[in-house]
C-alpha positions in Angstrom: -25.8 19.5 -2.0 -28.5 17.9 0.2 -27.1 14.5 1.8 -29.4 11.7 0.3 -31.7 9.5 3.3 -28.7 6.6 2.7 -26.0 8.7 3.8 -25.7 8.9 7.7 -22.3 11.2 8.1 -20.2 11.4 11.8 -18.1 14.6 12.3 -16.2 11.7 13.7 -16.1 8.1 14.7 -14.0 5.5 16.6 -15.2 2.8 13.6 -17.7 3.5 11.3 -18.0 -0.1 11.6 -18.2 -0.5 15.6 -20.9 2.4 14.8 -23.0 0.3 12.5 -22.7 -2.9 14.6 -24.2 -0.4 17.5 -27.2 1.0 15.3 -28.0 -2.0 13.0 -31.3 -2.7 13.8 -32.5 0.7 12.8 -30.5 0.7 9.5 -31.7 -0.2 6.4 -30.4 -2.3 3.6 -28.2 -0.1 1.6 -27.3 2.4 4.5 -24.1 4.2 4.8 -21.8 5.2 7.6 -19.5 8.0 6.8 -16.7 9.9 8.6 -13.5 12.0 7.7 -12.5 11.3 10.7 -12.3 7.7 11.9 -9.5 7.7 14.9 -9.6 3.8 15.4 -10.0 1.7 12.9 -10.1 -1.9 12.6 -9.3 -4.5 10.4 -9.3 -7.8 10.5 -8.1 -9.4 13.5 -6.4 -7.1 15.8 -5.2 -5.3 12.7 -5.7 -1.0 12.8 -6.7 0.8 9.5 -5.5 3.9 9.3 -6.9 6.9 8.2 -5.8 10.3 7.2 -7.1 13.1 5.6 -7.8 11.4 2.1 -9.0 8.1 3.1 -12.2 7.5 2.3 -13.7 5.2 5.6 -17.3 4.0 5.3 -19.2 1.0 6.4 -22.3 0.1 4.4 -25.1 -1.8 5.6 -26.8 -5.2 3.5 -29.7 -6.9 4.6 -28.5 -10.4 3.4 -29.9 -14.0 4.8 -27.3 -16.0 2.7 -25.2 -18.3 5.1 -21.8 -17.4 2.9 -18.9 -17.2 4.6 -17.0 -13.9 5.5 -14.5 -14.4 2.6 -17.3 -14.9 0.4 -18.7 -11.5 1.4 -15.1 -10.0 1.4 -14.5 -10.9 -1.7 -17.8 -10.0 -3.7 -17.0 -6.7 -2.0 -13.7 -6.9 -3.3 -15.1 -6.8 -6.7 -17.4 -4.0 -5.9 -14.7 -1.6 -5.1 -13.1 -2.6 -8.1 -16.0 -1.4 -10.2 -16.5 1.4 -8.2 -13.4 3.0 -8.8 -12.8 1.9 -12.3 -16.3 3.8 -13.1 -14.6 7.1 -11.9 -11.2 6.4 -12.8 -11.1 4.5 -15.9 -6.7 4.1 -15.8 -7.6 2.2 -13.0 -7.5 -1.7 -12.8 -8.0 -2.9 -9.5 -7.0 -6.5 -8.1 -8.5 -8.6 -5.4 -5.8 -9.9 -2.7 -7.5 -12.8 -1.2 -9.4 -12.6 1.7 -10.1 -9.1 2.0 -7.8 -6.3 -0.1 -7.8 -4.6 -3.1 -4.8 -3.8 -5.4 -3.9 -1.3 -7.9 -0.3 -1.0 -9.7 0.9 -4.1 -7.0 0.6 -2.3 -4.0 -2.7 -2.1 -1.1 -5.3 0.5 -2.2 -8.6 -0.8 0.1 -9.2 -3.1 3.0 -12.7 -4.8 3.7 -14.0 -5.8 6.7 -17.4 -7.6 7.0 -18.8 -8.2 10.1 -22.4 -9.7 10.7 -25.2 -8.0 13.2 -25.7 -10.7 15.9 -29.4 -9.9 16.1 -30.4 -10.2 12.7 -29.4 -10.9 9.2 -28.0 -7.6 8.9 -24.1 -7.3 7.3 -21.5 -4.7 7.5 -19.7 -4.0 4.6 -16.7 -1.5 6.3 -14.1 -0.3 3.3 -10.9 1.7 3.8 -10.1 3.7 0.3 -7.0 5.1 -0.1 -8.6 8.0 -2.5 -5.7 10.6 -2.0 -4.3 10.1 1.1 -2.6 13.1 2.8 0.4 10.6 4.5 2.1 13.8 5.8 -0.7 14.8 7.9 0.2 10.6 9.7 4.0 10.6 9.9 4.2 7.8 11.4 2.6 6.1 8.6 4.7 7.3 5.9 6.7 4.6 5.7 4.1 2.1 5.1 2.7 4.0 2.4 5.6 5.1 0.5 6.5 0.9 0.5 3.2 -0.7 0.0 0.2 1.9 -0.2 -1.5 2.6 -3.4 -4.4 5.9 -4.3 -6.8 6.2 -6.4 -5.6 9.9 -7.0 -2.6 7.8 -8.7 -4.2 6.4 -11.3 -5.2 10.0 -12.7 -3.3 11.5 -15.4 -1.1 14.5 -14.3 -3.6 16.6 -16.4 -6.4 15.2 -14.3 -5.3 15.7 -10.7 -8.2 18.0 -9.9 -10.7 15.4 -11.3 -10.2 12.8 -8.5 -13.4 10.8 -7.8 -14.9 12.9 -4.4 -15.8 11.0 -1.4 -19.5 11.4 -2.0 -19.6 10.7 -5.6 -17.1 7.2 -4.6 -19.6 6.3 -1.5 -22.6 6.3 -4.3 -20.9 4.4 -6.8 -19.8 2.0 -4.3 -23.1 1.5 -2.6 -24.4 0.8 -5.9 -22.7 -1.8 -6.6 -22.6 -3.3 -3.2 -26.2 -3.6 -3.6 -26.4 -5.0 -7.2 -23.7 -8.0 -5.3 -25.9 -8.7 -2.5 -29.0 -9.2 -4.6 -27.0 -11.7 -7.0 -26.1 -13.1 -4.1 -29.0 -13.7 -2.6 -30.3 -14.8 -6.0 -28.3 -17.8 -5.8 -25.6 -15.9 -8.4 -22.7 -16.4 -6.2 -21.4 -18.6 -8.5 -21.2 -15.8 -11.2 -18.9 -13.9 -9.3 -16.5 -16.5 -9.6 -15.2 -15.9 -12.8 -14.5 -12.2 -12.9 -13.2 -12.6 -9.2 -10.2 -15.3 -10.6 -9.5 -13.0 -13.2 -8.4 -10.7 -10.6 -6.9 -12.9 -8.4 -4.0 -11.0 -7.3 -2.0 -14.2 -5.2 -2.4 -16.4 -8.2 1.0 -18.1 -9.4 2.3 -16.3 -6.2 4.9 -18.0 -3.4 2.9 -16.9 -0.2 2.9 -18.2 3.1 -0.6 -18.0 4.9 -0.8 -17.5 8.8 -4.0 -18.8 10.9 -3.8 -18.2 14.5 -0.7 -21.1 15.5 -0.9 -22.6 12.2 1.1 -21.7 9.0 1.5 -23.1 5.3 4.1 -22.2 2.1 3.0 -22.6 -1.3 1.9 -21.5 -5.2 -1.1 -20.0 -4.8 -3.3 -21.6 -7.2 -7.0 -19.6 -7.0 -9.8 -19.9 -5.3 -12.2 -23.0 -4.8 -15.7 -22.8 -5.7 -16.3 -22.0 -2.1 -14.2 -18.9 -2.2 -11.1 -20.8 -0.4 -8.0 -20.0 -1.2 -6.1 -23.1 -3.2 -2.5 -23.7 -2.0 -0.2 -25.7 -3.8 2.3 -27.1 -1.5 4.5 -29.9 -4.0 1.8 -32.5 -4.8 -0.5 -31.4 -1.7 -3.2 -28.2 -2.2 -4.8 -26.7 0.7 -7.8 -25.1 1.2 -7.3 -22.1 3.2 -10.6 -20.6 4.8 -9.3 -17.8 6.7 -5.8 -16.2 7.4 -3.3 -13.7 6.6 -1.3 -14.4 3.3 2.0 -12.5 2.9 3.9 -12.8 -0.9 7.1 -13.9 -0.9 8.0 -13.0 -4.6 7.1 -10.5 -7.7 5.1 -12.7 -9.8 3.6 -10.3 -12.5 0.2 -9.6 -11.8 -3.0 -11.8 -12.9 -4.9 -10.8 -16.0 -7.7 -7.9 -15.3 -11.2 -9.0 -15.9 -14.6 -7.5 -17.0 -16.3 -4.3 -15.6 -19.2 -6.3 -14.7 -20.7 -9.3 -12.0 -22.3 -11.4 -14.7 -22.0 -10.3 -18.1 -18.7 -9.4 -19.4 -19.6 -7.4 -22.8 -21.6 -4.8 -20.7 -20.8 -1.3 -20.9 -19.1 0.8 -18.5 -21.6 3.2 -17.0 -20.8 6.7 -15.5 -21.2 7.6 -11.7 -23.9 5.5 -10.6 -27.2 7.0 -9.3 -28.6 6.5 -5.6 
Protein backbone atom coordinates (compact mmCIF):
# COMPACT_ATOMS: atom_id res chain seq x y z
CA UNK A 1 0.00 0.00 0.00
CA UNK A 2 1.90 3.25 -0.91
CA UNK A 3 1.82 5.76 2.17
CA UNK A 4 -0.15 8.84 0.88
CA UNK A 5 2.17 12.60 0.79
CA UNK A 6 -0.01 13.32 4.32
CA UNK A 7 1.21 10.58 6.14
CA UNK A 8 4.73 11.18 7.65
CA UNK A 9 5.32 7.73 9.81
CA UNK A 10 8.42 7.43 12.80
CA UNK A 11 9.65 3.82 13.44
CA UNK A 12 9.43 5.66 16.64
CA UNK A 13 9.01 8.89 18.54
CA UNK A 14 9.29 10.51 22.08
CA UNK A 15 5.84 12.59 21.05
CA UNK A 16 4.48 12.72 17.90
CA UNK A 17 3.37 15.96 19.09
CA UNK A 18 6.92 17.37 20.49
CA UNK A 19 7.79 16.08 16.78
CA UNK A 20 5.38 18.27 15.05
CA UNK A 21 5.95 21.30 17.25
CA UNK A 22 9.84 20.64 15.99
CA UNK A 23 8.94 20.44 12.15
CA UNK A 24 5.82 22.80 11.83
CA UNK A 25 6.94 25.10 9.59
CA UNK A 26 7.55 22.60 6.90
CA UNK A 27 4.21 20.88 7.43
CA UNK A 28 1.31 21.40 5.70
CA UNK A 29 -2.26 21.85 6.68
CA UNK A 30 -3.68 18.49 7.01
CA UNK A 31 -0.23 16.63 7.76
CA UNK A 32 0.06 13.67 9.91
CA UNK A 33 2.51 12.40 12.41
CA UNK A 34 2.42 8.71 12.98
CA UNK A 35 4.30 6.20 15.20
CA UNK A 36 3.60 2.65 16.78
CA UNK A 37 5.91 3.46 18.95
CA UNK A 38 5.57 6.70 21.06
CA UNK A 39 7.71 6.08 24.40
CA UNK A 40 6.77 9.45 26.04
CA UNK A 41 3.75 10.78 25.68
CA UNK A 42 2.18 13.81 26.88
CA UNK A 43 -0.97 15.00 27.86
CA UNK A 44 -2.18 17.76 29.19
CA UNK A 45 -0.26 19.33 31.87
CA UNK A 46 2.33 17.12 33.24
CA UNK A 47 0.03 14.25 32.49
CA UNK A 48 1.82 10.95 30.36
CA UNK A 49 -0.30 9.11 27.66
CA UNK A 50 0.44 5.83 27.36
CA UNK A 51 0.86 3.81 24.64
CA UNK A 52 1.01 0.09 23.85
CA UNK A 53 0.92 -1.91 21.12
CA UNK A 54 -2.79 -1.04 19.91
CA UNK A 55 -2.87 2.54 20.60
CA UNK A 56 -3.26 4.40 17.87
CA UNK A 57 -0.79 7.89 18.65
CA UNK A 58 -0.87 10.55 15.91
CA UNK A 59 -0.61 14.33 15.89
CA UNK A 60 -2.22 16.05 12.92
CA UNK A 61 -1.28 19.40 11.68
CA UNK A 62 -4.14 22.48 10.82
CA UNK A 63 -3.27 25.61 9.42
CA UNK A 64 -5.93 27.67 11.50
CA UNK A 65 -5.79 31.74 12.14
CA UNK A 66 -8.94 31.58 14.43
CA UNK A 67 -8.04 33.08 17.97
CA UNK A 68 -10.33 30.07 19.72
CA UNK A 69 -9.28 28.93 22.69
CA UNK A 70 -7.57 25.43 23.31
CA UNK A 71 -10.85 23.97 24.65
CA UNK A 72 -12.53 25.19 21.76
CA UNK A 73 -10.05 23.29 19.55
CA UNK A 74 -10.14 20.27 21.99
CA UNK A 75 -13.44 19.94 21.81
CA UNK A 76 -14.20 20.26 17.97
CA UNK A 77 -11.54 17.60 17.88
CA UNK A 78 -13.49 15.81 20.32
CA UNK A 79 -16.22 15.58 17.88
CA UNK A 80 -13.98 14.54 15.11
CA UNK A 81 -12.88 11.45 16.78
CA UNK A 82 -16.28 10.71 17.50
CA UNK A 83 -17.23 10.62 13.81
CA UNK A 84 -14.20 9.06 12.97
CA UNK A 85 -14.80 5.99 14.77
CA UNK A 86 -18.41 5.78 14.45
CA UNK A 87 -17.81 5.72 10.47
CA UNK A 88 -15.81 2.45 11.02
CA UNK A 89 -17.52 1.13 13.84
CA UNK A 90 -21.02 1.87 13.65
CA UNK A 91 -21.99 0.13 17.60
CA UNK A 92 -19.94 2.84 18.56
CA UNK A 93 -21.25 6.10 20.22
CA UNK A 94 -18.67 8.12 21.41
CA UNK A 95 -18.98 11.00 24.24
CA UNK A 96 -17.00 14.22 24.71
CA UNK A 97 -15.60 14.61 28.44
CA UNK A 98 -14.99 18.20 28.67
CA UNK A 99 -11.93 19.73 27.98
CA UNK A 100 -10.25 17.17 26.10
CA UNK A 101 -11.48 13.17 26.20
CA UNK A 102 -13.58 11.01 24.53
CA UNK A 103 -15.85 8.33 25.93
CA UNK A 104 -17.46 5.20 24.89
CA UNK A 105 -19.57 2.72 27.13
CA UNK A 106 -18.57 5.34 30.36
CA UNK A 107 -15.06 4.79 30.41
CA UNK A 108 -11.75 6.95 28.51
CA UNK A 109 -11.29 5.73 24.88
CA UNK A 110 -9.10 9.05 23.46
CA UNK A 111 -7.17 12.03 24.82
CA UNK A 112 -6.55 15.33 22.80
CA UNK A 113 -3.94 17.50 23.12
CA UNK A 114 -3.71 20.75 21.05
CA UNK A 115 -0.91 22.76 21.11
CA UNK A 116 -0.19 25.88 18.92
CA UNK A 117 3.22 26.45 16.74
CA UNK A 118 4.81 29.60 18.27
CA UNK A 119 5.96 30.81 14.83
CA UNK A 120 2.96 30.73 12.96
CA UNK A 121 -0.69 29.91 12.92
CA UNK A 122 0.08 26.44 12.65
CA UNK A 123 -2.04 23.87 15.32
CA UNK A 124 -1.37 20.43 16.57
CA UNK A 125 -4.11 18.29 16.80
CA UNK A 126 -2.13 15.10 18.97
CA UNK A 127 -4.90 12.11 19.65
CA UNK A 128 -4.29 8.97 21.75
CA UNK A 129 -6.84 6.07 20.46
CA UNK A 130 -7.31 3.23 22.38
CA UNK A 131 -8.12 1.05 19.08
CA UNK A 132 -7.21 -2.43 20.64
CA UNK A 133 -4.88 -1.94 23.09
CA UNK A 134 -2.51 -4.82 23.94
CA UNK A 135 -2.45 -3.81 28.09
CA UNK A 136 -0.42 -6.97 28.74
CA UNK A 137 2.43 -5.91 26.63
CA UNK A 138 2.29 -2.47 29.70
CA UNK A 139 1.75 -4.26 33.05
CA UNK A 140 2.02 -1.64 34.81
CA UNK A 141 -0.90 -0.11 33.16
CA UNK A 142 -3.27 -2.82 33.51
CA UNK A 143 -4.83 -1.59 36.26
CA UNK A 144 -5.81 1.63 34.78
CA UNK A 145 -7.32 0.09 31.94
CA UNK A 146 -9.18 -2.79 33.28
CA UNK A 147 -10.91 0.33 35.68
CA UNK A 148 -11.39 3.18 33.39
CA UNK A 149 -10.01 2.43 29.73
CA UNK A 150 -12.29 1.86 26.90
CA UNK A 151 -11.30 0.32 22.82
CA UNK A 152 -12.60 0.71 19.94
CA UNK A 153 -12.04 -3.08 19.27
CA UNK A 154 -14.89 -3.23 22.10
CA UNK A 155 -17.52 -1.93 20.35
CA UNK A 156 -17.22 -4.80 17.58
CA UNK A 157 -19.38 -7.62 17.67
CA UNK A 158 -17.73 -10.97 18.76
CA UNK A 159 -18.38 -11.99 15.09
CA UNK A 160 -16.41 -8.90 13.97
CA UNK A 161 -13.21 -9.00 15.99
CA UNK A 162 -11.06 -9.35 12.84
CA UNK A 163 -12.83 -6.24 11.31
CA UNK A 164 -11.37 -3.62 13.74
CA UNK A 165 -10.87 -0.21 11.99
CA UNK A 166 -6.76 -0.43 11.08
CA UNK A 167 -4.58 2.36 12.14
CA UNK A 168 -4.29 3.69 8.58
CA UNK A 169 -7.78 3.37 7.55
CA UNK A 170 -8.63 5.35 11.39
CA UNK A 171 -5.75 8.14 10.72
CA UNK A 172 -7.68 8.83 7.19
CA UNK A 173 -10.96 9.05 8.50
CA UNK A 174 -9.85 11.12 11.31
CA UNK A 175 -7.89 13.59 9.23
CA UNK A 176 -10.87 13.96 7.21
CA UNK A 177 -12.79 15.13 9.45
CA UNK A 178 -10.30 17.20 11.42
CA UNK A 179 -10.07 19.11 8.26
CA UNK A 180 -13.83 19.48 7.48
CA UNK A 181 -13.83 21.17 11.53
CA UNK A 182 -11.08 23.48 10.90
CA UNK A 183 -12.57 24.98 7.77
CA UNK A 184 -16.10 25.37 9.66
CA UNK A 185 -14.19 26.88 11.97
CA UNK A 186 -12.46 29.16 10.24
CA UNK A 187 -15.77 29.93 8.42
CA UNK A 188 -17.14 31.45 11.38
CA UNK A 189 -19.27 27.87 12.00
CA UNK A 190 -17.96 27.50 15.43
CA UNK A 191 -21.18 28.05 16.64
CA UNK A 192 -22.59 24.97 14.74
CA UNK A 193 -20.56 22.69 16.60
CA UNK A 194 -22.29 23.60 19.57
CA UNK A 195 -25.21 21.69 19.37
CA UNK A 196 -23.99 18.21 18.46
CA UNK A 197 -21.09 18.84 20.97
CA UNK A 198 -23.95 19.28 24.07
CA UNK A 199 -25.54 16.39 22.88
CA UNK A 200 -22.52 14.63 23.85
CA UNK A 201 -21.65 16.23 26.71
CA UNK A 202 -20.50 13.48 28.82
CA UNK A 203 -20.25 15.74 32.51
CA UNK A 204 -23.67 17.05 32.03
CA UNK A 205 -26.00 16.47 35.14
CA UNK A 206 -22.74 15.12 36.70
CA UNK A 207 -21.30 16.01 40.51
CA UNK A 208 -17.66 16.78 39.52
CA UNK A 209 -15.15 18.64 41.14
CA UNK A 210 -12.74 20.68 38.67
CA UNK A 211 -9.01 21.36 39.74
CA UNK A 212 -7.00 24.48 38.14
CA UNK A 213 -3.59 24.80 39.40
CA UNK A 214 -4.36 25.92 43.48
CA UNK A 215 -7.85 26.43 42.80
CA UNK A 216 -10.80 24.01 43.05
CA UNK A 217 -14.70 24.02 42.62
CA UNK A 218 -17.85 21.20 43.44
CA UNK A 219 -20.83 21.25 41.46
CA UNK A 220 -23.72 19.95 38.74
CA UNK A 221 -22.16 20.22 35.69
CA UNK A 222 -24.61 21.99 33.66
CA UNK A 223 -22.88 22.24 29.79
CA UNK A 224 -20.97 24.25 28.05
CA UNK A 225 -21.27 28.18 27.44
CA UNK A 226 -21.33 29.47 24.07
CA UNK A 227 -17.64 29.97 24.55
CA UNK A 228 -16.96 26.37 25.03
CA UNK A 229 -16.66 26.89 29.06
CA UNK A 230 -17.64 24.44 31.12
CA UNK A 231 -21.01 25.65 33.28
CA UNK A 232 -20.85 24.66 36.98
CA UNK A 233 -23.70 24.80 39.09
CA UNK A 234 -22.58 25.25 42.60
CA UNK A 235 -26.35 25.92 44.66
CA UNK A 236 -27.49 29.23 43.13
CA UNK A 237 -23.89 30.20 41.80
CA UNK A 238 -22.61 28.71 38.12
CA UNK A 239 -19.08 28.98 37.18
CA UNK A 240 -17.47 29.26 34.07
CA UNK A 241 -14.58 27.01 34.09
CA UNK A 242 -11.95 27.75 31.23
CA UNK A 243 -9.37 25.30 31.84
CA UNK A 244 -8.87 22.39 34.43
CA UNK A 245 -9.08 18.84 35.30
CA UNK A 246 -12.71 17.62 36.09
CA UNK A 247 -12.98 14.30 37.98
CA UNK A 248 -16.93 12.71 38.49
CA UNK A 249 -17.91 12.04 41.62
CA UNK A 250 -21.11 9.91 40.71
CA UNK A 251 -22.83 7.56 37.93
CA UNK A 252 -25.19 9.84 36.40
CA UNK A 253 -26.37 7.89 33.19
CA UNK A 254 -24.82 9.17 30.31
CA UNK A 255 -26.07 12.31 28.07
CA UNK A 256 -28.18 11.64 24.96
CA UNK A 257 -25.86 10.78 21.69
CA UNK A 258 -26.20 13.18 18.94
CA UNK A 259 -25.91 13.34 15.02
CA UNK A 260 -23.16 11.83 12.82
CA UNK A 261 -22.55 15.14 11.49
CA UNK A 262 -20.89 19.05 12.34
CA UNK A 263 -23.86 20.97 10.88
CA UNK A 264 -26.58 19.09 9.53
CA UNK A 265 -28.07 16.32 11.48
CA UNK A 266 -30.20 14.28 8.76
CA UNK A 267 -26.91 13.68 6.74
CA UNK A 268 -25.90 10.30 6.02
CA UNK A 269 -23.25 8.22 7.45
CA UNK A 270 -20.54 7.84 4.90
CA UNK A 271 -18.02 4.89 4.69
CA UNK A 272 -14.10 5.26 5.32
CA UNK A 273 -13.43 8.66 4.21
CA UNK A 274 -11.04 9.34 1.31
CA UNK A 275 -7.66 11.29 1.55
Amino acid sequence: MTTPPWLIELPTCESTNSWALAHAEALAHGACVWTTRQTAGRGRGSKRWYAPPGVLTASFVLVQSSALASRQLSLAAGLAVAHAVEDLTPRARISIKWPNDCYYDNRKLAGILCERSSSDERVIIGIGLNLDPQWDQSPDQLPFALDSAASVAEACLPEDKRRVPTMPAMLQSLRRYLIEASGMISADGWDKLLTPLRTRDWLRGKQVTVEDGAKQCSGQAAGFDADGNLLLQEGTTVHRMQAGTVTATDTAPAAARSSRWFANPRRKSRGTPGS
